[in-house]
C-alpha positions in Angstrom: 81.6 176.4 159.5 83.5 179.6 157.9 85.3 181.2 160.6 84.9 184.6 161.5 86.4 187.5 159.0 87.1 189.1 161.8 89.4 186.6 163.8 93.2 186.6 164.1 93.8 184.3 161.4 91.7 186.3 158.5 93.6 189.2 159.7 96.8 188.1 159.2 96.1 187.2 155.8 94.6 191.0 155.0 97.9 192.0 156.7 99.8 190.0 154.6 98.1 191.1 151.1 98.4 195.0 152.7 102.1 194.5 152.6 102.4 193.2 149.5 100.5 195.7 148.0 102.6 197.9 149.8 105.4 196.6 148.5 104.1 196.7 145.0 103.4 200.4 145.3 107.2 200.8 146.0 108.2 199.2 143.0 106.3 201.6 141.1 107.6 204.2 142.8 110.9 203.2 142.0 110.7 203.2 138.4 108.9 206.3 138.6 111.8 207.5 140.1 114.1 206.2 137.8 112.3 207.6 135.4 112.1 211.2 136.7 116.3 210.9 137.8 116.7 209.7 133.4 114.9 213.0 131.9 117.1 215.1 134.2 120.3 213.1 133.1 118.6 213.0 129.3 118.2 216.7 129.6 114.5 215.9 128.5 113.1 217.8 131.4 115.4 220.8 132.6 112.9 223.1 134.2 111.1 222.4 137.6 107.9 223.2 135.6 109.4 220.4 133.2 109.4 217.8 135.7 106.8 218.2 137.5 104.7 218.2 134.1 106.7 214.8 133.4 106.1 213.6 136.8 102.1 214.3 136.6 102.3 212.5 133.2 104.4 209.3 134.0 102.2 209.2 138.0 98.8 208.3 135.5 100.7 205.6 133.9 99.6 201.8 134.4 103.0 200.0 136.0 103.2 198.4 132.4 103.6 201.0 130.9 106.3 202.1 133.4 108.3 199.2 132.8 108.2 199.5 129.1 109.7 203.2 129.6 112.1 201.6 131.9 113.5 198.9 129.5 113.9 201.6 126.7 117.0 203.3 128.6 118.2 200.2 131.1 119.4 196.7 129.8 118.2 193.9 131.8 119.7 190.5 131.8 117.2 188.2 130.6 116.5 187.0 134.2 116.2 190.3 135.5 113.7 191.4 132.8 111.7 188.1 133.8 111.9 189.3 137.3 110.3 192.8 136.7 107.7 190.8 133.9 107.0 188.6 136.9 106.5 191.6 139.8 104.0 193.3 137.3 102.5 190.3 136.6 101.8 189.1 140.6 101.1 193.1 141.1 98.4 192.5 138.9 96.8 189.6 140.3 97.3 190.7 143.5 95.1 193.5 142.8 92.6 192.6 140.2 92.0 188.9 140.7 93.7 187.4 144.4 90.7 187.4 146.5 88.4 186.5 144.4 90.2 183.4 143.2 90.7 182.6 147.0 87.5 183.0 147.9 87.4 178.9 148.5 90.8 178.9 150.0 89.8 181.7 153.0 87.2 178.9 154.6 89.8 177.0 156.0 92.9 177.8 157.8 94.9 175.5 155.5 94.2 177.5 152.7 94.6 180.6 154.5 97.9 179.4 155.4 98.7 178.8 151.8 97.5 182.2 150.5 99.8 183.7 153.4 102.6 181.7 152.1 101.9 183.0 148.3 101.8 186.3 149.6 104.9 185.9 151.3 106.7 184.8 147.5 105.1 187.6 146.4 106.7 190.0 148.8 109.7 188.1 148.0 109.4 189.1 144.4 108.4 192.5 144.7 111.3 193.4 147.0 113.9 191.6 145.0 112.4 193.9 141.8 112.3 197.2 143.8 116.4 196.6 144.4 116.6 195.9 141.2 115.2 199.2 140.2 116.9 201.2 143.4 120.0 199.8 142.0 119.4 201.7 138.4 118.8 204.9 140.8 121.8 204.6 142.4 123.9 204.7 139.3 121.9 207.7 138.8 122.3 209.6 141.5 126.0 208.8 141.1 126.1 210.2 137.3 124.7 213.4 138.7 126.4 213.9 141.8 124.6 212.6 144.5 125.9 210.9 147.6 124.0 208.3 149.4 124.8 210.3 152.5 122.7 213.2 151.0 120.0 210.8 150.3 119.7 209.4 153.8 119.9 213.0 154.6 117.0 214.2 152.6 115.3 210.8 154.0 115.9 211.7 157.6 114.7 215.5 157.0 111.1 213.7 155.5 111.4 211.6 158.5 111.6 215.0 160.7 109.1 216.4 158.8 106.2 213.7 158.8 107.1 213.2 162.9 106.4 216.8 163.6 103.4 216.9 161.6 102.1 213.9 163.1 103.0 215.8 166.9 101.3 218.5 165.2 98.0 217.0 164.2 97.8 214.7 167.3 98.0 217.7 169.9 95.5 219.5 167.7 
């Protein structure tokens, strides 16, 4: 008998493909921001109104695409270009095809076990591409001026910001 969609078990595996979709999500943010940091350093975008036109543009963009952009202005080792061609790749299934080639697998706990440990490779994965693309940012941020402390600054300000908000919301 199939157990319950509901139980413990089935749950940890939607926990588990939430968090690497999660995960994938940051990537592409990441080389979105990359991307956005590069036209200020290019001088392609020098307004506000110029950046936040490129960032509409480059936010409807398929994570492909993204990485295509990206390879035009960073040089990837070979291995670290089969890294990101890998992330996109498991992204992909992930989102498009991982259930639904699973589907036998979620009937028993052994196979749930096994999609938990794929989805754990894939978190892997994604995290080790997502430094990979923080790292290009970084070198960034340097080029223009930017500390890490004023990062983590900016990062505990959104932090501030999302907590009151949430204080706010909860109390209303």
């Amino acid at each position: 008998m199939t157990e319950d969609p509901e139980s413990e078990h089935c749950k940890t595996v939607y926990a588990h493909a939430g968090l690497t979709l999660y995960l994938s999500q940051c990537f592409e943010k990441g080389v979105e921001n990359f991307l956005m940091l590069n036209s200020r350093v290019t001088g392609q975008c020098i307004t506000l109104e110029q950046l936040d036109a490129f960032e509409e543009s480059i936010e409807k963009r398929t994570l492909g695409r993204l990485l295509k952009d990206l390879k035009l202005h960073v040089d990837f080792k070979d291995c670290s270009a089969d890294t990101l061609a890998e992330a996109l790749e498991r992204r992909n299934f992930l989102a498009h095809r991982f259930f639904k080639e699973r589907a036998e697998e979620f009937f028993t706990e052994a196979g749930r076990n096994r999609m938990i440990t794929e989805l754990e490779g894939d978190q892997y994965l994604l995290r080790k591409a997502d430094m990979m693309v923080s790292l290009a940012c970084k070198a960034l941020f340097r080029f223009l001026g930017i500390s890490e402390e004023a990062i983590e600054e900016e990062y505990r300000d959104m932090q501030e910001i999302a907590e009151a908000n949430n204080l706010r919301d909860s109390t209303s």
